[in-house]
N, CA, C and O atoms as a DFTB+ gen file, in Angstrom:
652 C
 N C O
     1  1     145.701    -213.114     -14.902
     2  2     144.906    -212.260     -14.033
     3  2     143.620    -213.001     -13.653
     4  3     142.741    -213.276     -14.470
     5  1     143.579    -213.308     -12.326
     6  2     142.141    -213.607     -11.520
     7  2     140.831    -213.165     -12.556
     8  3     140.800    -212.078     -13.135
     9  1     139.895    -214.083     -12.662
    10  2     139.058    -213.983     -13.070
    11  2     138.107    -212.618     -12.277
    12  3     138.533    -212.928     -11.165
    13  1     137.212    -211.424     -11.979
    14  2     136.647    -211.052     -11.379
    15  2     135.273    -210.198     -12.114
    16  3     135.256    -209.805     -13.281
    17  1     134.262    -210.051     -11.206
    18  2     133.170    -209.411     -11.705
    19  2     133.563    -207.946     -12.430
    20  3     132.749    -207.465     -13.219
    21  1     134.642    -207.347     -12.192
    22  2     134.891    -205.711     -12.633
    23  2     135.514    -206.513     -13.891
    24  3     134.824    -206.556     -14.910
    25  1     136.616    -207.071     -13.887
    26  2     137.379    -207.651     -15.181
    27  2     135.770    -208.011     -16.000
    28  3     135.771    -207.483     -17.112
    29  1     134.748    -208.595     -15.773
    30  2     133.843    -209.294     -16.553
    31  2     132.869    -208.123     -17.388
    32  3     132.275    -208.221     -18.461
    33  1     132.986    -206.881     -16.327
    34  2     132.220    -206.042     -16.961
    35  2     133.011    -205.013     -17.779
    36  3     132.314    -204.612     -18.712
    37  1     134.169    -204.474     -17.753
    38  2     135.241    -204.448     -18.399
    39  2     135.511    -205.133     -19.675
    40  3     136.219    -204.655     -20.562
    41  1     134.965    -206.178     -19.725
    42  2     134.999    -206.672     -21.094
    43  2     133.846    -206.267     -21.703
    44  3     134.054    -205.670     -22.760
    45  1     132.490    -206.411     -21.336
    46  2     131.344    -206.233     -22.012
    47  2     131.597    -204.895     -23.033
    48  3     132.358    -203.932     -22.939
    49  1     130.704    -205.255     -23.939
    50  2     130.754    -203.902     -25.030
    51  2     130.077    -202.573     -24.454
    52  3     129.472    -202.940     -23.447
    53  1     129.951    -201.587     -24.580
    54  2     129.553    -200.430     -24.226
    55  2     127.799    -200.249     -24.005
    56  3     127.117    -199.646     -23.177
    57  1     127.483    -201.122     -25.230
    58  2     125.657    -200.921     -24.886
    59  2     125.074    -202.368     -24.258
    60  3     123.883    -202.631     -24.090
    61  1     126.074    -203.129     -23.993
    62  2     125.882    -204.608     -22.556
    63  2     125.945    -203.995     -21.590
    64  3     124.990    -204.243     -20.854
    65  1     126.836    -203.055     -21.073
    66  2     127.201    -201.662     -19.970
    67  2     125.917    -200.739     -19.418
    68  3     125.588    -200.376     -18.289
    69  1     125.358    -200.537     -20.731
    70  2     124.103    -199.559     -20.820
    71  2     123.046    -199.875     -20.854
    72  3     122.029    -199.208     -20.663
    73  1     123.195    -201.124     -21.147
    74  2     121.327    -201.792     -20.791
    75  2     121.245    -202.544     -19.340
    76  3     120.217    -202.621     -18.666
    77  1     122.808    -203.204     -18.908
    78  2     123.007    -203.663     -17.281
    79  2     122.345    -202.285     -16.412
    80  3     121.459    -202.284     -15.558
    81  1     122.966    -201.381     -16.861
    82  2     123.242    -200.348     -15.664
    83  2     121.647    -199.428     -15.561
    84  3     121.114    -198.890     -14.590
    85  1     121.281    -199.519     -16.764
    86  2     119.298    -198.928     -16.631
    87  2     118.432    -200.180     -16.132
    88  3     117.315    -199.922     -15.685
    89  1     118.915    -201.712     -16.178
    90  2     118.366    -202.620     -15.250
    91  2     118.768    -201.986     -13.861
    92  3     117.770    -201.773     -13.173
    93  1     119.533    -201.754     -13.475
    94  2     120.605    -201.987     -12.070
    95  2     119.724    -200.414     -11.229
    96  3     119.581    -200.301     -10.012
    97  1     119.351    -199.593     -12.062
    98  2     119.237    -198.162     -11.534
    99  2     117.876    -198.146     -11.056
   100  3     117.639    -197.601      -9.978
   101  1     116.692    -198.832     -11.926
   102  2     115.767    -199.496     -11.379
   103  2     115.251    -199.682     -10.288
   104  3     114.282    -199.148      -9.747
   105  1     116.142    -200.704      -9.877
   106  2     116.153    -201.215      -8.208
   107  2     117.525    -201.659      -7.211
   108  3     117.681    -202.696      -6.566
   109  1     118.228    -200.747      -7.314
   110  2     119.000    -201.107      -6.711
   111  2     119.007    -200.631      -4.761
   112  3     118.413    -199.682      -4.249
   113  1     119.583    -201.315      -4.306
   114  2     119.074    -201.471      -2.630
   115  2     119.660    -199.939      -2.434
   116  3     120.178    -199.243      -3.307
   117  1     119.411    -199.570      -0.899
   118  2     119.911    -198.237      -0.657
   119  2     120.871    -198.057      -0.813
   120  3     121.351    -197.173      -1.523
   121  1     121.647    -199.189       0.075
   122  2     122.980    -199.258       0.267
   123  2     124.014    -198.878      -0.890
   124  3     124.930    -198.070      -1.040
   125  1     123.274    -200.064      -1.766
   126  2     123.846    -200.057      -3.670
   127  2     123.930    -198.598      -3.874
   128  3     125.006    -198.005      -3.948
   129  1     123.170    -198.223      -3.934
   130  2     122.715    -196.992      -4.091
   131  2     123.620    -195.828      -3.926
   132  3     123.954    -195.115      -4.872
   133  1     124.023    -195.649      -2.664
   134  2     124.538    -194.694      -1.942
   135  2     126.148    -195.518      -1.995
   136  3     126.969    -194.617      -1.823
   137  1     126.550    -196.252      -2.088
   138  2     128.293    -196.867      -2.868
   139  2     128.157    -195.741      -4.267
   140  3     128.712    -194.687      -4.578
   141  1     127.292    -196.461      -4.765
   142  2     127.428    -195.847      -6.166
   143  2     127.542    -194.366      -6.609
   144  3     128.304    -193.784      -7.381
   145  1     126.597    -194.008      -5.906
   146  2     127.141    -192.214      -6.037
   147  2     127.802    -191.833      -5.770
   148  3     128.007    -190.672      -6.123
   149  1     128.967    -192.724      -4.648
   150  2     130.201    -192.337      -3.855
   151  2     131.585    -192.461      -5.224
   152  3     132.492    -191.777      -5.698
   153  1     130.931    -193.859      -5.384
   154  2     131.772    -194.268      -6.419
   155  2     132.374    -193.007      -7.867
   156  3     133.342    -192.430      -8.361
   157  1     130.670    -193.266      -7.952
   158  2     130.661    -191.829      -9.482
   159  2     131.249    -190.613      -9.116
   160  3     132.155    -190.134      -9.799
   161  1     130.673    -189.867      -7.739
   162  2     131.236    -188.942      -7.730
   163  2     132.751    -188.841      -7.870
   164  3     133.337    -188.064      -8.623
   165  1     133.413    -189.893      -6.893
   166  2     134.801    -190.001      -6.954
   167  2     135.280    -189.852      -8.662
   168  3     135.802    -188.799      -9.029
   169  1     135.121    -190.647      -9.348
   170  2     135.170    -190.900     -10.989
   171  2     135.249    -189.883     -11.884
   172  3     136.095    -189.710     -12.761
   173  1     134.153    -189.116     -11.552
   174  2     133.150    -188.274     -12.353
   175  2     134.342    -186.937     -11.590
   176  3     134.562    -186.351     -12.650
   177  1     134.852    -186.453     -10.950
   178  2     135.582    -185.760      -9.843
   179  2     134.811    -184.617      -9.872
   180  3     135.194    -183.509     -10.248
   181  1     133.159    -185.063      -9.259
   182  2     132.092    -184.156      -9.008
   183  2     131.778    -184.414      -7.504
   184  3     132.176    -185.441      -6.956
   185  1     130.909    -183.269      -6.710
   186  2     130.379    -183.483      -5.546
   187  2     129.261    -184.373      -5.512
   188  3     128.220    -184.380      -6.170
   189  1     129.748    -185.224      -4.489
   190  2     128.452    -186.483      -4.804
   191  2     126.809    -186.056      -4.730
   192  3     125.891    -186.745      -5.175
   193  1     126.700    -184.963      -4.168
   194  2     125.425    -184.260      -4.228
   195  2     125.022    -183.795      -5.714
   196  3     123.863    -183.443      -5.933
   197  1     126.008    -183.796      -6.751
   198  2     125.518    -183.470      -8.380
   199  2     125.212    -184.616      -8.803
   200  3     124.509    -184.675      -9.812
   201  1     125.764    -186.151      -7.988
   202  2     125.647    -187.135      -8.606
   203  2     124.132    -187.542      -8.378
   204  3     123.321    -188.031      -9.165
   205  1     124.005    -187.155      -6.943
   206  2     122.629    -187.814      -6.272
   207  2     121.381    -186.783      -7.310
   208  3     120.174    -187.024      -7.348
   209  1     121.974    -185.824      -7.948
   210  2     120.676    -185.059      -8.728
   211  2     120.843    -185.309      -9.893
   212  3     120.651    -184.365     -10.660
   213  1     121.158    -186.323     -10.351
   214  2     121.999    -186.367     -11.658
   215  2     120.734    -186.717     -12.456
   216  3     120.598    -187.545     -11.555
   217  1     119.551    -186.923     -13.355
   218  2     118.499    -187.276     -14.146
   219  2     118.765    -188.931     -14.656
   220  3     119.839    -189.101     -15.232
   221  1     118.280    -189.599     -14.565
   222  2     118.650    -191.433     -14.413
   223  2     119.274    -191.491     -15.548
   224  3     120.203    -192.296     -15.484
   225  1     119.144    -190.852     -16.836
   226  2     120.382    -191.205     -18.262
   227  2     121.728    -191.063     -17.718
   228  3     122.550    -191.948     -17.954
   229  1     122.007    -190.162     -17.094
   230  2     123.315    -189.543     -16.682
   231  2     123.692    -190.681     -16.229
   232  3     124.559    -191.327     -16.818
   233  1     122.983    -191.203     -14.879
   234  2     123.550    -192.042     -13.959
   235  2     123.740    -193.514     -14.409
   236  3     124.470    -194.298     -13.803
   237  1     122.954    -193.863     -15.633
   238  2     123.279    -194.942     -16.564
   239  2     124.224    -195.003     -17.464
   240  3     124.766    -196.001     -17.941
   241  1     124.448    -193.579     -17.738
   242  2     125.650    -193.468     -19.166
   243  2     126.977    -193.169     -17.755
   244  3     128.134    -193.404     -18.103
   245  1     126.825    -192.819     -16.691
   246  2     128.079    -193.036     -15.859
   247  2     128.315    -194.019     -15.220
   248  3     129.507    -194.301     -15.096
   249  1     127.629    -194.621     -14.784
   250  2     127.694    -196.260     -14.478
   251  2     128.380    -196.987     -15.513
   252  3     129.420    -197.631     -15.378
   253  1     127.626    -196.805     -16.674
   254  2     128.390    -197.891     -17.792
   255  2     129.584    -197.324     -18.113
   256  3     130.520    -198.078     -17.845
   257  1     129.901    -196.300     -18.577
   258  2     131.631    -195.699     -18.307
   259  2     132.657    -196.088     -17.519
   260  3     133.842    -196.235     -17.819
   261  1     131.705    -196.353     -15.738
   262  2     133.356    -196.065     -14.980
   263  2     133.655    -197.283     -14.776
   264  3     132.908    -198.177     -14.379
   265  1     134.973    -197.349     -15.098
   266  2     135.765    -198.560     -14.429
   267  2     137.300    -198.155     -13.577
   268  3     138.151    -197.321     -13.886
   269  1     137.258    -198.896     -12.664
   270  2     136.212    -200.444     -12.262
   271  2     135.128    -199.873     -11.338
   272  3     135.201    -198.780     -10.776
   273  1     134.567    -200.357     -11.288
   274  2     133.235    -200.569     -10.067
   275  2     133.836    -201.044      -8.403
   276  3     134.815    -201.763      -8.204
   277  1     133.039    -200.483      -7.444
   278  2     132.883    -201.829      -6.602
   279  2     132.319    -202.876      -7.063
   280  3     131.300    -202.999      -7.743
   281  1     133.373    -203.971      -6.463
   282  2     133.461    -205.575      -6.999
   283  2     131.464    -206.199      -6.640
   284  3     130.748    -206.951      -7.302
   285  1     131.192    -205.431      -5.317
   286  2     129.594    -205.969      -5.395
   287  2     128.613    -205.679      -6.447
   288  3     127.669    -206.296      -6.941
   289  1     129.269    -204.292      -6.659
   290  2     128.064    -203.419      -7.678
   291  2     128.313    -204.131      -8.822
   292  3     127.266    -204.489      -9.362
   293  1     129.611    -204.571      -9.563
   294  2     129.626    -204.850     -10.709
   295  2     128.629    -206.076     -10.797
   296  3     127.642    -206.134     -11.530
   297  1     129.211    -207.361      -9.626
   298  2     128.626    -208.553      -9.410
   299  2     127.123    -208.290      -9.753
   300  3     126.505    -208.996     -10.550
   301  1     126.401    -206.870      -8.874
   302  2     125.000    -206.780      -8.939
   303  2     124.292    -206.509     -10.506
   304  3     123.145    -206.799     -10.847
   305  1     125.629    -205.698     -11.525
   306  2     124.807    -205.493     -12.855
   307  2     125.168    -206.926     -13.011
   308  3     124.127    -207.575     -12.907
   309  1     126.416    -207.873     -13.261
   310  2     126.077    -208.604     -14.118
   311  2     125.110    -209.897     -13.815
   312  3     124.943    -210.748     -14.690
   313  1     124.574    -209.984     -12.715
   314  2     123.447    -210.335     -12.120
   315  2     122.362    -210.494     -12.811
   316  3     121.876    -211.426     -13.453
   317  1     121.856    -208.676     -12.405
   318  2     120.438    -208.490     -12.886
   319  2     120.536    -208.608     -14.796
   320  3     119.739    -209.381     -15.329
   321  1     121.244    -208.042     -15.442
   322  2     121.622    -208.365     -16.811
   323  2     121.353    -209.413     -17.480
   324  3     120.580    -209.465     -18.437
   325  1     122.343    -210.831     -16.740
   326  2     121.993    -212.581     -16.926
   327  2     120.342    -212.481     -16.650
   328  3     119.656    -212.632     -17.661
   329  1     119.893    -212.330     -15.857
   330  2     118.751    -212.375     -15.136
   331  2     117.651    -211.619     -15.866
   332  3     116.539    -212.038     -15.545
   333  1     117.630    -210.622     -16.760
   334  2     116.713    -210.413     -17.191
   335  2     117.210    -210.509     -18.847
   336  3     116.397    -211.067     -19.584
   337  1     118.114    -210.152     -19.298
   338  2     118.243    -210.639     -20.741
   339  2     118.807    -211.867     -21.259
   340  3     118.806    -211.958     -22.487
   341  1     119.491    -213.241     -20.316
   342  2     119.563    -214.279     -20.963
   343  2     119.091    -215.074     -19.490
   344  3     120.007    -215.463     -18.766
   345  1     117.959    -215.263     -19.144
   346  2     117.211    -216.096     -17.913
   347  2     117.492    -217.600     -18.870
   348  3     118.051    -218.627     -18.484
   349  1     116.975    -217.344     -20.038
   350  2     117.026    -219.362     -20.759
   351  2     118.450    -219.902     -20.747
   352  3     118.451    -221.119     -20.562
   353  1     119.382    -219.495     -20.855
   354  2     120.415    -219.601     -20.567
   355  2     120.916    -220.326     -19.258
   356  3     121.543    -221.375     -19.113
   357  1     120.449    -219.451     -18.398
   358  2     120.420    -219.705     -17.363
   359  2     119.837    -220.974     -16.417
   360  3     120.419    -221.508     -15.473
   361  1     118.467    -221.300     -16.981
   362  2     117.498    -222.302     -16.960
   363  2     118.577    -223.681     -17.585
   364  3     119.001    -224.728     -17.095
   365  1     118.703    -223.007     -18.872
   366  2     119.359    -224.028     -19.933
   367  2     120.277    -224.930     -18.567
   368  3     119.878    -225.982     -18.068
   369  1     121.329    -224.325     -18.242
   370  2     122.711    -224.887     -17.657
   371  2     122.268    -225.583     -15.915
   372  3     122.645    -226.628     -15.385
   373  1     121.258    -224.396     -15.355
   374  2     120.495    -225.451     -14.249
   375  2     119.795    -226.688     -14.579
   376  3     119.860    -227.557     -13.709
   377  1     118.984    -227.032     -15.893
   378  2     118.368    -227.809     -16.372
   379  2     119.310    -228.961     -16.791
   380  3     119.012    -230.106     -16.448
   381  1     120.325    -228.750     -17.444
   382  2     121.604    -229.603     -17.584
   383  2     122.327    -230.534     -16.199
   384  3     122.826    -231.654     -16.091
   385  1     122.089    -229.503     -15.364
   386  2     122.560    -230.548     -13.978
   387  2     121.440    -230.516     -13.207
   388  3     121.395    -229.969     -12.105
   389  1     120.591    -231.043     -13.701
   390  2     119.144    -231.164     -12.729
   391  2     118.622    -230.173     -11.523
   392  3     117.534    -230.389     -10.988
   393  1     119.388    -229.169     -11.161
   394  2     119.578    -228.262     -10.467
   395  2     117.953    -227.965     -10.001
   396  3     117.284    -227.521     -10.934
   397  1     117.259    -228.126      -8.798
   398  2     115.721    -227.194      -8.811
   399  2     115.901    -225.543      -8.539
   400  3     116.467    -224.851      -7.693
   401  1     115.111    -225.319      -9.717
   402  2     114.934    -224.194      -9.807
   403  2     113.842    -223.129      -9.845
   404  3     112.727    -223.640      -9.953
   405  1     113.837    -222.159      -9.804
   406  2     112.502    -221.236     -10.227
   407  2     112.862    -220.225     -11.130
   408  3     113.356    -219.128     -10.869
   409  1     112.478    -220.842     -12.532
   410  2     112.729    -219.566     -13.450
   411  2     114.380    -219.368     -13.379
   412  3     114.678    -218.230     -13.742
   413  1     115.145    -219.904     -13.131
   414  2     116.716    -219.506     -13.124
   415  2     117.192    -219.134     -12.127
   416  3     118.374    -218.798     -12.064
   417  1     116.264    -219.102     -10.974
   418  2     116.738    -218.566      -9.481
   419  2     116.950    -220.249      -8.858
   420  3     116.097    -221.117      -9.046
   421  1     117.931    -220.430      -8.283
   422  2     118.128    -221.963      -7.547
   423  2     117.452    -221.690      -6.421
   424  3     117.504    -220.582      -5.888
   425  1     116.463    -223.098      -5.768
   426  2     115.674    -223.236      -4.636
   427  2     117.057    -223.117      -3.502
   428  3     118.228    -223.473      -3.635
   429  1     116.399    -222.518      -2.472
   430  2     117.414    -222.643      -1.407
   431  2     117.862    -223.465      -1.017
   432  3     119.087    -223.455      -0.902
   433  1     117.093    -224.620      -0.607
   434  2     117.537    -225.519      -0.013
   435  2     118.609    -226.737      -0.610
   436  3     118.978    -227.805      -0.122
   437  1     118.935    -226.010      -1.966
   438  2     119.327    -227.016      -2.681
   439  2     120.709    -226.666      -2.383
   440  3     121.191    -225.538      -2.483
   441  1     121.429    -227.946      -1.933
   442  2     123.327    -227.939      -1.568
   443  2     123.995    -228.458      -3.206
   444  3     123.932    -229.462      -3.915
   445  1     124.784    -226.788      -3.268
   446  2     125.420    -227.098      -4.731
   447  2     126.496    -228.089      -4.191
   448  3     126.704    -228.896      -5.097
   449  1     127.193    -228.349      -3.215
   450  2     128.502    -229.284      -2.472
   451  2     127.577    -230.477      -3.375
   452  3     128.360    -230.705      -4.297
   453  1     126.534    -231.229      -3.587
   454  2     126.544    -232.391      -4.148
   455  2     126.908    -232.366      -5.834
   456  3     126.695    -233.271      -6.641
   457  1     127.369    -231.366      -6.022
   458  2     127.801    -231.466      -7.679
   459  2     128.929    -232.042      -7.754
   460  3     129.890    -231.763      -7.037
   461  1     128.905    -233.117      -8.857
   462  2     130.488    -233.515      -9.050
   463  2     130.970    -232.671     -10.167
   464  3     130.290    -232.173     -11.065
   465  1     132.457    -232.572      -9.943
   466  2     133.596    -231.377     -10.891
   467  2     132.851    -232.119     -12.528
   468  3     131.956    -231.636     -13.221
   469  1     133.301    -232.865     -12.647
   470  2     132.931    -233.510     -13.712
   471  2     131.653    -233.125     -14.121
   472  3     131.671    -232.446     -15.148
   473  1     130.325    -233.384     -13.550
   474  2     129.053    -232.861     -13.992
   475  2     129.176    -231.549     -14.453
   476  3     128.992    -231.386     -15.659
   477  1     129.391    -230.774     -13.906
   478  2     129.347    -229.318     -13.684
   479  2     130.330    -228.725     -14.861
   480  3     130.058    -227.680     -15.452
   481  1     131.576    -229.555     -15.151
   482  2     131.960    -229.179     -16.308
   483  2     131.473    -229.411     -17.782
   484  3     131.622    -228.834     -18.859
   485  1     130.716    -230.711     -17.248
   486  2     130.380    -231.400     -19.017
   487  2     128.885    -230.380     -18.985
   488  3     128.453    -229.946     -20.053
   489  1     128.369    -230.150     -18.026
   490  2     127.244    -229.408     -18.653
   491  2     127.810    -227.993     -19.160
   492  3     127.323    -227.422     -20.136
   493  1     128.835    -227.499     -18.444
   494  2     129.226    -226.042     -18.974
   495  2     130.117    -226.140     -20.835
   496  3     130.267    -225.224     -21.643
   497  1     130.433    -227.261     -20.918
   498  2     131.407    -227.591     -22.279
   499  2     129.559    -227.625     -23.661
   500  3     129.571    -227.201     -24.817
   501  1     128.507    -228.155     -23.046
   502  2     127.227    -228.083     -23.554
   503  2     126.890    -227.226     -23.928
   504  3     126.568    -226.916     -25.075
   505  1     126.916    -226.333     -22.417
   506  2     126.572    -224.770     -22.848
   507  2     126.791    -223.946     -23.627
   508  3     126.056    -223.200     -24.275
   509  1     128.389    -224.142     -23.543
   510  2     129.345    -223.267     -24.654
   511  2     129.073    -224.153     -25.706
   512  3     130.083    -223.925     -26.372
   513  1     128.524    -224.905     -26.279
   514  2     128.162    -225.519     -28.094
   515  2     126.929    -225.053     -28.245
   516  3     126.369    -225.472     -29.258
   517  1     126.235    -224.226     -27.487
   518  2     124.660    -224.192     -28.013
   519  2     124.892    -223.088     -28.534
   520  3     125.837    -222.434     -28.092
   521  1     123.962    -222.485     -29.798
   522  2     123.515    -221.550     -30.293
   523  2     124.199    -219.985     -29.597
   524  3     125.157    -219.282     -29.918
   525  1     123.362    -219.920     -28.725
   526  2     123.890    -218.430     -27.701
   527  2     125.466    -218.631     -27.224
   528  3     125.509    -219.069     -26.074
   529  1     126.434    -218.474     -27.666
   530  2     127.744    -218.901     -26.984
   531  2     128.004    -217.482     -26.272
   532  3     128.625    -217.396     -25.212
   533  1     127.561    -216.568     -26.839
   534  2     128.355    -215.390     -26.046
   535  2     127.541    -215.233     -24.641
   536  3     128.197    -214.716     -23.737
   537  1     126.057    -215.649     -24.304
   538  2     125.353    -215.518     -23.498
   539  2     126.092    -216.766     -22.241
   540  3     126.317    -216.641     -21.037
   541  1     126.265    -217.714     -23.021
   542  2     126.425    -219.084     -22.271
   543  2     127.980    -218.126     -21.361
   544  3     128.113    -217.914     -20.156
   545  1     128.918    -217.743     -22.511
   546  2     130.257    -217.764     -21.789
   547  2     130.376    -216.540     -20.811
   548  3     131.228    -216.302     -19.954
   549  1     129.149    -215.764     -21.238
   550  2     128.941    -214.093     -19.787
   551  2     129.114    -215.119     -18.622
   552  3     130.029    -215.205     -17.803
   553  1     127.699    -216.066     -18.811
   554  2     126.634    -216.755     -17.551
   555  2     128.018    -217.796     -16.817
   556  3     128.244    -217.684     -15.612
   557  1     128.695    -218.581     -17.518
   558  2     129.871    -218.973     -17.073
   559  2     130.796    -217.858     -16.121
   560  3     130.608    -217.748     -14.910
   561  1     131.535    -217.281     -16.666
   562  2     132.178    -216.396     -16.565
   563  2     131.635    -215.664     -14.820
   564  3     132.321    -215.540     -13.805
   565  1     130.463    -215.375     -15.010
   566  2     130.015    -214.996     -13.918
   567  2     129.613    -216.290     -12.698
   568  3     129.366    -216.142     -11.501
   569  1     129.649    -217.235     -13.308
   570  2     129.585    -218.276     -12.107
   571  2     130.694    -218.567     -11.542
   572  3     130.758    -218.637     -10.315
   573  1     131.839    -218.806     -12.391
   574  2     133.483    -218.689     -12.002
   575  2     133.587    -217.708     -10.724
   576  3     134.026    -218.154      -9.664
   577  1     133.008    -215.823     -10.890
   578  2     133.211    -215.707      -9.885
   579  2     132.739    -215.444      -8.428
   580  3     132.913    -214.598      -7.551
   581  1     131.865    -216.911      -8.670
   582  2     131.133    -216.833      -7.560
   583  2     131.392    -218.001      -6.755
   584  3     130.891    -218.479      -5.738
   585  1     132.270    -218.287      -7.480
   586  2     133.600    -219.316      -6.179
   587  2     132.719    -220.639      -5.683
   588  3     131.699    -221.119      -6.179
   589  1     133.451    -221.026      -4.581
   590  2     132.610    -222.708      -4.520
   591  2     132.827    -224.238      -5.807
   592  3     133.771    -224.772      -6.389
   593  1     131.345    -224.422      -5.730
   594  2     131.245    -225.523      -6.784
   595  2     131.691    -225.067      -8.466
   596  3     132.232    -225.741      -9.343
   597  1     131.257    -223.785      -8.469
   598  2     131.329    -223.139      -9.610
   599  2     132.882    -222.995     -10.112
   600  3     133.140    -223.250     -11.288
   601  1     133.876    -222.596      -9.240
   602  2     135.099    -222.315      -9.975
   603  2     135.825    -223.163     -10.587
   604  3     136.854    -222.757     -11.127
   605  1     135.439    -224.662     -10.658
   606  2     136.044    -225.623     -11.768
   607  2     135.436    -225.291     -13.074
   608  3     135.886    -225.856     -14.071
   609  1     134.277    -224.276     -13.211
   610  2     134.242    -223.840     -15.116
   611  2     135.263    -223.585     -15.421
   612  3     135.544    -224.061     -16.521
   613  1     136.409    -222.750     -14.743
   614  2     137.245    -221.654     -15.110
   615  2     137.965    -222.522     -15.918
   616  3     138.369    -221.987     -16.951
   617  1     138.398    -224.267     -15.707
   618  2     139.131    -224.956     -16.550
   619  2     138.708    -225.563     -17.590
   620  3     139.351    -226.486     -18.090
   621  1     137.434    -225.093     -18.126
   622  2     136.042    -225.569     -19.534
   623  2     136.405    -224.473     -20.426
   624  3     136.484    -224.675     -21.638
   625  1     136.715    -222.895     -19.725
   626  2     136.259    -221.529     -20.522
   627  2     137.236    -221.348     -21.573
   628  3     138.393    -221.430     -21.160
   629  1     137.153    -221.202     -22.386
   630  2     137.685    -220.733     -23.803
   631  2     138.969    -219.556     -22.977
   632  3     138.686    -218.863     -21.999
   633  1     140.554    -219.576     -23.754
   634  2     141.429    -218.360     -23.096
   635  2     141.119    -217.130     -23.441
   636  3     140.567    -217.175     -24.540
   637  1     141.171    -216.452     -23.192
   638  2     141.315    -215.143     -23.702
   639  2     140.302    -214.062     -22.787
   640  3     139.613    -214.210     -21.778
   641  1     140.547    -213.116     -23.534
   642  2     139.432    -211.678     -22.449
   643  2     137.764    -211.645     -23.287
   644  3     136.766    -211.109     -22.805
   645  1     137.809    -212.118     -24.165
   646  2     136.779    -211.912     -24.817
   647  2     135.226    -212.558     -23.952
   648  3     135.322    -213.349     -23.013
   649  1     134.101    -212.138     -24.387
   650  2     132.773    -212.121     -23.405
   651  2     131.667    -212.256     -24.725
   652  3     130.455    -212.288     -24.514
């Protein structure tokens, strides 16, 4: 089975689910926003107007419940998640391929097309030996599916469903 952002959050444990989804509720765009209540309501098999009044625990403890997600929304928790609870991680594996960065966000102008397969794997085989392995193999995992330069990790990553 295709690697994908819903499969990725699907694996996470229940309170990785619940601390993504009170990041995600935060700030999420309108748009995000208004998927998501469509989503829940559908789920939840409530009128999306109970969802839109729902008190923000609700909408965090139903977020982290439903599966699957839209494939963006999931992409967007496991995003903000990497991004605010393993950023060194993140740093770590840009720092490994010289990558410029800010804080774990890549400069724009920077063309990932100059990575060789090879670089990009030996720094990800690094990653996965350091200390944090479960952080390293989310942050993988989620670069896999973000296609491009990135989807030669998928042949570094350890088998199995585990996160």
């Amino acid at each position: 089975m295709p690697l994908s952002a819903n499969r990725i959050w699907r694996q996470l444990p229940n309170e990785i689910r619940v601390s993504a989804s009170k990041l995600f509720w935060t700030g999420p765009t309108i748009e995000q926003r208004q998927l998501l209540f469509a989503t829940l309501a559908k789920a939840k098999n409530v009128r999306e107007i109970s969802v839109r009044r729902a008190p923000l625990e609700r909408l965090v403890n139903w977020t982290a419940a439903t599966l699957p997600l839209p494939e963006d929304i999931a992409n967007s928790l496991l995003r903000d998640y990497l991004l605010h609870e393993h950023r060194a991680t993140i740093v770590s594996y840009l720092d490994l391929l010289g990558i410029p960065h800010s804080d774990g966000l890549i400069e724009e102008n920077f063309d990932l097309a100059f990575l060789a397969k090879e670089r990009v794997q030996d720094a990800a085989r690094t990653l996965l030996a350091s200390a944090d392995r479960p952080a390293a193999e989310l942050y993988l995992k989620y670069l896999v599916v973000q296609g491009g330069t990135w989807s030669v990790i998928e042949e570094v990553l350890p088998s199995g469903d585990s996160v």
